[in-house]
C-alpha positions in Angstrom: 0.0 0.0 0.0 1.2 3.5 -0.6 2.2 6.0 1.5 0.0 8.7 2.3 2.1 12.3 1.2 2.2 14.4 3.6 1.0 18.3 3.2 4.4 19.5 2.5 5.0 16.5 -0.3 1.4 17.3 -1.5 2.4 21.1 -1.9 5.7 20.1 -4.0 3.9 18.3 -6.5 1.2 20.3 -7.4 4.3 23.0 -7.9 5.9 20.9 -9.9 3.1 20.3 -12.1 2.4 23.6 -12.5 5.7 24.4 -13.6 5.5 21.6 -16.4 2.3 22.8 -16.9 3.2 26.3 -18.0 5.7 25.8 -20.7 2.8 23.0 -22.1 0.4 26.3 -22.6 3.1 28.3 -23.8 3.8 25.5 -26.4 -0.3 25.9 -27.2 -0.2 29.1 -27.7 2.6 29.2 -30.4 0.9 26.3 -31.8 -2.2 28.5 -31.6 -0.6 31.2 -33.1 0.8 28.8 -36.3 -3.4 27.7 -36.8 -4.4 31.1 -36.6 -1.8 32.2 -39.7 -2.7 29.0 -41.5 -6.4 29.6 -40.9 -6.6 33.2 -41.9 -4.5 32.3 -45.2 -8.1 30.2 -46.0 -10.6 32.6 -44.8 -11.3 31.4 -41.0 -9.6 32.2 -37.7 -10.2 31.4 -34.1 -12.1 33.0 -31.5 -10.9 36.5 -30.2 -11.2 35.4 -26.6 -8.6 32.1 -27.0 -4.9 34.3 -27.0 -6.2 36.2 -23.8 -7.7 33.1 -21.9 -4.4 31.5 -22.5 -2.7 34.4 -21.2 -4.4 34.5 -18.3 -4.2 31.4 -17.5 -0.6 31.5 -17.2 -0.7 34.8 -15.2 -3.1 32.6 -12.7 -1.3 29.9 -12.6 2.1 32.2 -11.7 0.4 33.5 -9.0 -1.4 30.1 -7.8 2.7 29.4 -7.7 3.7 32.8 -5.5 0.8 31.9 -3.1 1.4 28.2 -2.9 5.2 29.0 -2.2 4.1 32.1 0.4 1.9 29.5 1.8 4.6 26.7 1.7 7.3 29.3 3.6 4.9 30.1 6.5 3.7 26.4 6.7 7.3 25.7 7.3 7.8 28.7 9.5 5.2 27.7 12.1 6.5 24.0 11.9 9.6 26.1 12.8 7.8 27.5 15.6 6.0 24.4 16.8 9.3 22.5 17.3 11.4 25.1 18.8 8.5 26.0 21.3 8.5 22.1 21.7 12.2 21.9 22.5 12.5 24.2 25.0 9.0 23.8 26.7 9.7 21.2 29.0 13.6 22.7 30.3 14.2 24.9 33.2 17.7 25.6 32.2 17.4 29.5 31.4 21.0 28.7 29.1 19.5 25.7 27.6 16.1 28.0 26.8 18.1 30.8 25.6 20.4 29.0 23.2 17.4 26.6 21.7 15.2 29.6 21.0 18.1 31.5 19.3 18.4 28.7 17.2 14.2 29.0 16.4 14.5 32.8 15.7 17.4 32.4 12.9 15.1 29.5 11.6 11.9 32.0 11.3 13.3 34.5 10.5 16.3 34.2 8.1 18.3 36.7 10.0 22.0 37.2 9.4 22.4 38.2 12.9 20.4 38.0 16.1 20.9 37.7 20.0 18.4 37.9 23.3 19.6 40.0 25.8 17.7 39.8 28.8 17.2 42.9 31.5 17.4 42.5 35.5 15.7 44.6 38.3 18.1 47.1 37.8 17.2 47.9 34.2 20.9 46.6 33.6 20.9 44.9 29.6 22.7 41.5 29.7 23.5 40.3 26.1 23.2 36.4 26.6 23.2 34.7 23.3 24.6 35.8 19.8 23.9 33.9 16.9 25.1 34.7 12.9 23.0 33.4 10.6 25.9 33.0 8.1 28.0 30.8 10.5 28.6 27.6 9.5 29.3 26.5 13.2 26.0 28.6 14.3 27.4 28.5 17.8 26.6 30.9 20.7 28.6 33.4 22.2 28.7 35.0 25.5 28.8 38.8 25.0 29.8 41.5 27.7 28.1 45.0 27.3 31.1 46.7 25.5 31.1 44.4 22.6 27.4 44.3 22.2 27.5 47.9 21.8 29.5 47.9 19.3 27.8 45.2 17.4 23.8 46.2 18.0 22.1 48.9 18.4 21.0 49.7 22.0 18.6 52.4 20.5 16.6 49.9 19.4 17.0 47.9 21.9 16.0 50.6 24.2 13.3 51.9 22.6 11.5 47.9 22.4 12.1 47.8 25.9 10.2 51.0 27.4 7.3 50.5 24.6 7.2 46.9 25.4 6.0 46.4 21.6 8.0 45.3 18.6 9.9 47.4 16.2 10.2 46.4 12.5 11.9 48.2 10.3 12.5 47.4 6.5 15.4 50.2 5.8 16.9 51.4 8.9 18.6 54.3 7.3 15.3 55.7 5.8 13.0 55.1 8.8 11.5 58.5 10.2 11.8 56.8 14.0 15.5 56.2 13.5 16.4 59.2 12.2 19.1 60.8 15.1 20.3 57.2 16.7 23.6 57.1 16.5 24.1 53.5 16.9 21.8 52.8 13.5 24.4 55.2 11.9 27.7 53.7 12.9 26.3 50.1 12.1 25.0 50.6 9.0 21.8 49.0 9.5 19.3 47.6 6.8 16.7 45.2 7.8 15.4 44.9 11.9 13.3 43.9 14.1 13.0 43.6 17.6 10.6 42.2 19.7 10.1 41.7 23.5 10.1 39.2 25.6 6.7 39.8 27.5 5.7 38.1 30.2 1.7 39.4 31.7 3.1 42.8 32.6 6.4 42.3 32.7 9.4 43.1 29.6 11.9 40.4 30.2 14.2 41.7 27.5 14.1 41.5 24.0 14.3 39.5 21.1 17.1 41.2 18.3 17.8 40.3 14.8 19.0 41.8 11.5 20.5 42.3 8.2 23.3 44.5 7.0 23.5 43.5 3.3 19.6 43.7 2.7 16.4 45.8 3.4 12.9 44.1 3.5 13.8 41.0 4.7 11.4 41.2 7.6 7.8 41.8 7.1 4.6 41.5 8.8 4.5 37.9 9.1 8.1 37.6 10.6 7.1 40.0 12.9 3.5 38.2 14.0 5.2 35.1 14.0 8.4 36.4 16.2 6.2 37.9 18.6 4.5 34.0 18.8 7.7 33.0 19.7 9.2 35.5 21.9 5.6 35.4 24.5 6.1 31.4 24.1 10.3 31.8 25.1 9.2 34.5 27.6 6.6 31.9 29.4 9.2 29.5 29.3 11.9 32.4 31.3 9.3 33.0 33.7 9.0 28.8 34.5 12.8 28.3 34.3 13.1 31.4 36.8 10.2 30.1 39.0 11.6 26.6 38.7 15.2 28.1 39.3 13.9 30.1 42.7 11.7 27.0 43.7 14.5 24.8 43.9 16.9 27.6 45.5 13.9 27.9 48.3 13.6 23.8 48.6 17.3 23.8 48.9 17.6 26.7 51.6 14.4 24.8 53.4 16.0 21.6 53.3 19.3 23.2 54.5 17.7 24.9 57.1 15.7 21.7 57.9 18.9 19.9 58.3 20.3 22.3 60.5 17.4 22.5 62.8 17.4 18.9 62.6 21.1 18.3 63.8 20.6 21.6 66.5 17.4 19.3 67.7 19.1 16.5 68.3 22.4 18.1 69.6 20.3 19.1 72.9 21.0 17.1 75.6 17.7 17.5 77.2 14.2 16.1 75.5 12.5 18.4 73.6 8.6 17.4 72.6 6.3 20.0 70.8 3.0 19.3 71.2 -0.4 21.0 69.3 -3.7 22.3 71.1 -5.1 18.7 71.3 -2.4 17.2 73.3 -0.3 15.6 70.7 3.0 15.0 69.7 4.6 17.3 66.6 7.8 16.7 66.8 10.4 14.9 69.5 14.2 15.0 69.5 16.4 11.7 70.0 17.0 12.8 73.8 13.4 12.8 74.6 13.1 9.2 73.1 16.0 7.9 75.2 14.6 9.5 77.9 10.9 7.6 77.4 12.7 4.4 76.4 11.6 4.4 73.2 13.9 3.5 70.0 13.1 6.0 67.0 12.0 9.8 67.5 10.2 10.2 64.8 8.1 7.0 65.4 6.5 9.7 68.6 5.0 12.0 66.1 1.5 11.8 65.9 0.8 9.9 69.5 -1.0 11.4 72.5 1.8 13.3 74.8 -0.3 12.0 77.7 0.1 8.1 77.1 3.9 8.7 76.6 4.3 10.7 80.0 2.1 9.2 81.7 3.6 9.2 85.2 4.0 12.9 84.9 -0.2 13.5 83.7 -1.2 15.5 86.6 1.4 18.3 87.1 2.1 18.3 83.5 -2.0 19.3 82.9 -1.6 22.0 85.6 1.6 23.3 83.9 0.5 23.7 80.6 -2.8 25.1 82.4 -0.6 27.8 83.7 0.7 28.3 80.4 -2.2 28.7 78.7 -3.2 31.4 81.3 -0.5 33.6 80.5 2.9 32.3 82.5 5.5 32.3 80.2 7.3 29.0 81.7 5.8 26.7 84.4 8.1 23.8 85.4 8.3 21.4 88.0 11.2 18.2 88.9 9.8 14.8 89.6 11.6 11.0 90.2 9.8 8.8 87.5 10.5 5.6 85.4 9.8 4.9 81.8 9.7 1.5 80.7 12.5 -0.7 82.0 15.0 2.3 82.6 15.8 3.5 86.2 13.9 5.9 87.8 15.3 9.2 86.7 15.1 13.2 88.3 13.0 15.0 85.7 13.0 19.0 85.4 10.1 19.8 83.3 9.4 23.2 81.8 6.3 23.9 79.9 6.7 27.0 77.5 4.1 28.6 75.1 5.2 27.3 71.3 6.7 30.2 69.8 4.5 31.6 66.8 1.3 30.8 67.8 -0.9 33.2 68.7 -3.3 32.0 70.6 -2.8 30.4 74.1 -3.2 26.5 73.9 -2.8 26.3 70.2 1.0 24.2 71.4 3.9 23.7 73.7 6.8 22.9 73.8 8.2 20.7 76.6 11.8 20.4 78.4 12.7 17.7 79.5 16.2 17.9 81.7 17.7 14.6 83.0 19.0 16.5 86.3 20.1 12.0 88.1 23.2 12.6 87.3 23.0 16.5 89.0 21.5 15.0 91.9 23.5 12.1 92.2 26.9 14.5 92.2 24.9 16.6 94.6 24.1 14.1 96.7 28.1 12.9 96.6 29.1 16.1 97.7 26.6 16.9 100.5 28.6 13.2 101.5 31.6 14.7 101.3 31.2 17.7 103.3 30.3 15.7 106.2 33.9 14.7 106.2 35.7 17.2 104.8 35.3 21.0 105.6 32.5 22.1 102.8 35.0 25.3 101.5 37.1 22.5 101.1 34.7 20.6 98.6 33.6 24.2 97.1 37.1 25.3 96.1 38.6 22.3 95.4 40.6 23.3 92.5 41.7 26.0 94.4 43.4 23.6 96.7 44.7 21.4 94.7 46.4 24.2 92.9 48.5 25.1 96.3 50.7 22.3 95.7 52.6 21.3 98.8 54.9 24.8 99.1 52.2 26.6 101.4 51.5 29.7 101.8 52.2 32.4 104.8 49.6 34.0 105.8 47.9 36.1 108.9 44.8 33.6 110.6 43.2 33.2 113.6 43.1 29.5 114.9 40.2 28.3 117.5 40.4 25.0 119.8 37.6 24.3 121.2 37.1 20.9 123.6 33.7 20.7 123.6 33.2 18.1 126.2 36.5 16.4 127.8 36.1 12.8 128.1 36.8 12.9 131.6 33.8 15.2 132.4 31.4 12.6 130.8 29.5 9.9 132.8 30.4 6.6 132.4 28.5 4.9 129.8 28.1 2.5 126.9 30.7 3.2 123.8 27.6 4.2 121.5 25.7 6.7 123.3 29.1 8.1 124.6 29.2 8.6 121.0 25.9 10.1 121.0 26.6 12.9 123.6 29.9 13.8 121.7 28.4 14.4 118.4 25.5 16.5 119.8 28.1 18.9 121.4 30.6 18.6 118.5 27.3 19.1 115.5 26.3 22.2 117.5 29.7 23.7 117.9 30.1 22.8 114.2 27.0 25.0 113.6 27.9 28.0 115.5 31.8 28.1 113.7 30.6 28.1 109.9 27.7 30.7 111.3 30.1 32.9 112.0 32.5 32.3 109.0 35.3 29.6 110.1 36.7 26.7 108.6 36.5 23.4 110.4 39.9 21.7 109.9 39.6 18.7 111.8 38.2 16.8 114.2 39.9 15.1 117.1 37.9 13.6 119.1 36.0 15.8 121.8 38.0 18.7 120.0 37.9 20.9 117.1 40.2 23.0 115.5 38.9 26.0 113.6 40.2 28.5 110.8 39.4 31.9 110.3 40.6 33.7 107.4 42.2 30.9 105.3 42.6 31.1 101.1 39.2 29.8 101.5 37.3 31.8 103.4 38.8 35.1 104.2 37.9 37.8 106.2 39.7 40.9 107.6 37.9 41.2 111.0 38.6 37.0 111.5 39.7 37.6 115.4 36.5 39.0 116.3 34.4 36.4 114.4 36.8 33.6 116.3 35.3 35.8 119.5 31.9 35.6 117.6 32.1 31.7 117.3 33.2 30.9 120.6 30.4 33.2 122.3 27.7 31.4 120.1 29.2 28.3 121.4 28.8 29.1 124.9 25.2 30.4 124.3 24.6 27.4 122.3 25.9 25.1 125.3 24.1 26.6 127.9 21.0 25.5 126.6 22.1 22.3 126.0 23.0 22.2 129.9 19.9 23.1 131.0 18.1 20.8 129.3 20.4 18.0 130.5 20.7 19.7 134.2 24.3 19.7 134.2 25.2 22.9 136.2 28.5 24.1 135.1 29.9 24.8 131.7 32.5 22.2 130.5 34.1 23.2 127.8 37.4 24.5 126.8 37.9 27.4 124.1 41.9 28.9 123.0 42.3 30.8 120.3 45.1 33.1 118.9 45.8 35.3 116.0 49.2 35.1 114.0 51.1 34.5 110.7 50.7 31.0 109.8 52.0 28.6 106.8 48.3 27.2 104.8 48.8 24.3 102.3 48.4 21.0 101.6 50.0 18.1 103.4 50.5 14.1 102.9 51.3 12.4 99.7 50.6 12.5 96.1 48.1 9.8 96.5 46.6 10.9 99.9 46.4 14.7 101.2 44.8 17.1 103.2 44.4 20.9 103.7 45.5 22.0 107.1 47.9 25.4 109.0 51.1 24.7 110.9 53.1 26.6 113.0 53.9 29.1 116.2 50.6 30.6 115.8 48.8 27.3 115.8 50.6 25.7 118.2 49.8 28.4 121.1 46.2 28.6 120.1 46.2 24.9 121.3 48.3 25.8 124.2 45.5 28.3 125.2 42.9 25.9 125.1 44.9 23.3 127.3 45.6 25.9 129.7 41.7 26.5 129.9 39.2 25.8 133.1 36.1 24.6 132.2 33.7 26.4 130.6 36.7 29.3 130.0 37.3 31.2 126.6 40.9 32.2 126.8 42.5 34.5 123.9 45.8 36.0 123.3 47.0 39.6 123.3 47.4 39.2 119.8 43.5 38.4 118.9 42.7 40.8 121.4 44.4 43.8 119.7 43.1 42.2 116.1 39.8 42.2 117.5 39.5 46.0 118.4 41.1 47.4 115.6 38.8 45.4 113.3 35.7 44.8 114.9 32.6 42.9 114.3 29.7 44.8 113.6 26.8 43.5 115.7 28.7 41.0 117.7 27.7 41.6 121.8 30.1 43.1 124.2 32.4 41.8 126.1 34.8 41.8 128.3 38.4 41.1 129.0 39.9 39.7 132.2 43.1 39.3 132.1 45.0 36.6 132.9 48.4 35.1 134.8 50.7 35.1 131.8 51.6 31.7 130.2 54.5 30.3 129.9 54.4 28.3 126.8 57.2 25.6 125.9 59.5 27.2 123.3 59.0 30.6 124.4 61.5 32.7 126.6 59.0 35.5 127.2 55.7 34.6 129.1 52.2 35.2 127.2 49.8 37.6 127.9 46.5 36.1 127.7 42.6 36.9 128.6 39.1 35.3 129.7 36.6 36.4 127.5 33.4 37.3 129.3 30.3 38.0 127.4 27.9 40.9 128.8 
């Protein structure tokens, strides 16, 4: 079976035909013209009307040809414009767009020359793609606005762009609207036309092409069909640029996704948002290790209240709060979740930011404080045995080395209930009785600002003014401590009906070496020397219930006194003699008023 022609096959045969056609009726009509000679010679001749009919049939059938060919050029021209629309309509490569229509607007066109140039916000040109219709490569060139001036004319240009409609122009040089622009001038123009690239409202830029050599090669339907093209290459801008911006958005989205993501789960504490009904948005990986569950995301979506369940009640009146204007509400709690420990929960309830109505969502805090607590909890330990300045500046100590360091303290013995005073009894409530007397001396030293150094026994030995805890008036808060000891006492003696005070206070003031002492492996924090030494001498030297001072703390104490503190008085005393000393020293009772 034969194949069907198409229209443009169709159209080149009947051409054809009436090309052989019209040297048949030329060939008629000399033949024509032969029997008419012939038939005149014998007395006949042919009708008047046969020469002209013949004649006009040829004339016909020339222009039957012109319009068939007219017809043939713009069929092909808007096949033209079909596939280039075609090839470009499904890119979003601006580049890829550009250079593909270029290619279509030599096709339509016949140009010798053309280029889109494309404007930004600024009303800057950019010359894009240049194409020459001569080239045999036909290849695109990127153009910077110096050569482009010096190739087009940026009159034209200019003027297509602040009309917005197309310019056409058969003869450049003897068109009334040209006359005066220089550029049309200095390139020697002939044949133009410029269109723009409109998109709704908008001039993108504008399509250019040309001729140099010839006038009239553009006319009305190169223009129509250019101005088909450039809206359809202007559509396609406005996608690729839309597309282009989409994808620049989704990307910044994404990256800002990612980075919220990876700041989410970098919290140590849980983080839950939750919406106005109670459920979960969005949890971080902390919160799911805190709930015992395996996979964050696999939270979204499920009722906040059947994953915190032990916490229900104060977590209602928290968000409650919330929702009636507190900015935070929070509250700590011991729970367990699953088959994890129990663990110390701080939970904060805050307002989810960017919502404007109370209760539309919250988000919820939840700090892991066990380990907190459990160092707390380690030191509070520790500060029953060691003094708690001690455990508070223990880098501080530990940085002392074991050089020491001299310094001006005042050092307090007190014997808060020698053994020999005590009635006999079994080991452990001996034990009993001594800790009473030794917790409530404790008290009244860090009250008024001492250091415990250590305990021995029924005694205690006191520092005032130390790295750790100093204090320029420390003789009269010594004086403080050991009145609120005997104060203290009393009442412990009336409630036991003892009658008389037993216990023994020294103290003295004096230049001291502070440091650490003992081993690499095992050390403590402590004061030697002369100073040291006599305040134990003092509180040896004691009577019961007796607070005896040296001439040094006595002098400290009224040049630096203690606001507040009660008066008292001095009695003085028979001078010691302490072993070591050649002089005798002066000493005094203290006797509160």
């Amino acid at each position: 079976m034969a194949a069907t022609p198409t229209g443009t096959q169709s159209t080149e045969a009947v051409a054809i035909e009436i090309n052989e056609l019209k040297p048949l009726l030329t060939e008629t009509e000399q033949a024509l013209l032969r029997q008419s000679e012939l038939l005149r010679s014998r007395g006949l001749g042919l009708p008047s009307m046969t020469h002209t009919a013949i004649n006009s049939l040829i004339h016909s059938l020339d222009t039957f040809l012109r319009i068939l060919r007219d017809e043939q050029r713009e069929v092909a021209q808007l096949r033209t414009l079909v596939a280039n629309s075609a090839s470009f309509s499904g890119s979003f490569d601006l580049d890829e767009i550009l250079s593909d229509a270029m290619d279509g607007i030599i096709a339509l066109t016949g140009a010798e020359r053309g280029c889109i140039i494309l404007a930004d916000d600024a009303g800057n040109l950019d010359f894009r793609v240049l194409r020459d219709g001569t080239s045999a490569a036909n290849r695109s060139q990127v153009l910077d606005g110096a050569n482009a001036d010096q190739q087009f004319s940026r009159s034209i240009i200019n003027r297509a762009m602040e009309t917005g409609e197309a310019l056409l122009t058969h003869n450049a040089h003897d068109d009334q609207r040209l006359i005066g622009m220089q550029s049309v001038a200095a390139l020697d123009l002939r044949s133009v036309l410029c269109v723009p690239l409109r998109y709704r409202d908008d001039v993108l830029g504008v399509v250019y092409v040309d001729n140099r050599l010839r006038s009239g090669v553009f006319g009305e339907r190169e223009k129509a069909l250019l101005v088909a093209f450039a809206n359809q290459v202007a559509v396609a801008m406005s996608n690729a640029r839309l597309f282009n911006n989409l994808q620049a958005t989704i990307s910044e989205i994404t990256q800002v996704k990612e980075l919220t993501d990876n700041v989410y789960n970098s919290i140590d504490s849980g983080v839950i948002t939750i919406d106005g009904e109670g459920f979960i948005v969005q949890a971080n990986r902390a919160a799911a290790g805190l709930l015992d569950r395996p996979d964050a995301a696999a939270l979204s979506g499920q009722p906040v209240a059947d994953l915190l369940e032990p916490l229900v009640e104060p977590l209602a009146q928290a968000i409650t709060q919330v929702n009636s204007g507190a900015h935070e509400s929070s509250f700590e709690a011991t729970v367990t979740f699953g088959g994890k420990p129990s663990v110390v929960l701080n939970v904060r309830v805050n307002p989810l930011v960017g919502r404007d109505v109370h209760g539309a969502g919250h988000v919820i805090v939840l700090e892991d404080l066990t380990v907190q607590r459990e160092r707390a909890e380690t030191l509070r330990m520790f500060k029953y045995y060691l003094p708690p300045e001690m455990v508070d500046n223990i880098q501080q100590i530990a940085g002392l080395g074991f050089e020491g360091e001299r310094r001006e303290v005042s050092c307090m013995y007190v014997d808060v209930r020698p053994l020999a005073t005590m009635p006999a009894m079994r080991p452990q409530l001996l034990m009993e009785e001594v800790n009473i007397y030794l917790s409530r001396a404790t008290d009244c030293i860090h009250e008024a600002g001492g250091m415990i150094d250590k305990y021995m026994g029924t005694e205690i030995m006191a520092l005032f003014n130390t790295q750790l805890n100093p204090m320029a008036n420390h003789a009269a808060c010594a004086i403080n401590a050991a009145i609120q000891i005997h104060e203290n006492f009393s009442v412990i003696y009336a409630s036991l009906g003892i009658d008389h005070a037993q216990y023994r206070i020294g103290i003295n003031t004096g230049v001291a070496t502070l440091g650490n002492v003992g081993s690499n492996t095992r050390r403590d924090f402590t004061a030697i020397g002369d100073a040291i030494n006599l305040a134990k001498r003092l509180e040896e030297s004691a009577l019961d219930g007796q607070m005896v001072i040296s001439e040094d703390v006595r002098a400290h104490a009224e040049h630096h006194p203690l606001p507040g503190i009660g008066k008292v008085e001095y009695h003085a005393l028979e001078p010691l003699q302490v072993r070591g000393r050649q002089q005798q020293t002066a000493i005094y009772l203290v006797q509160p008023l």
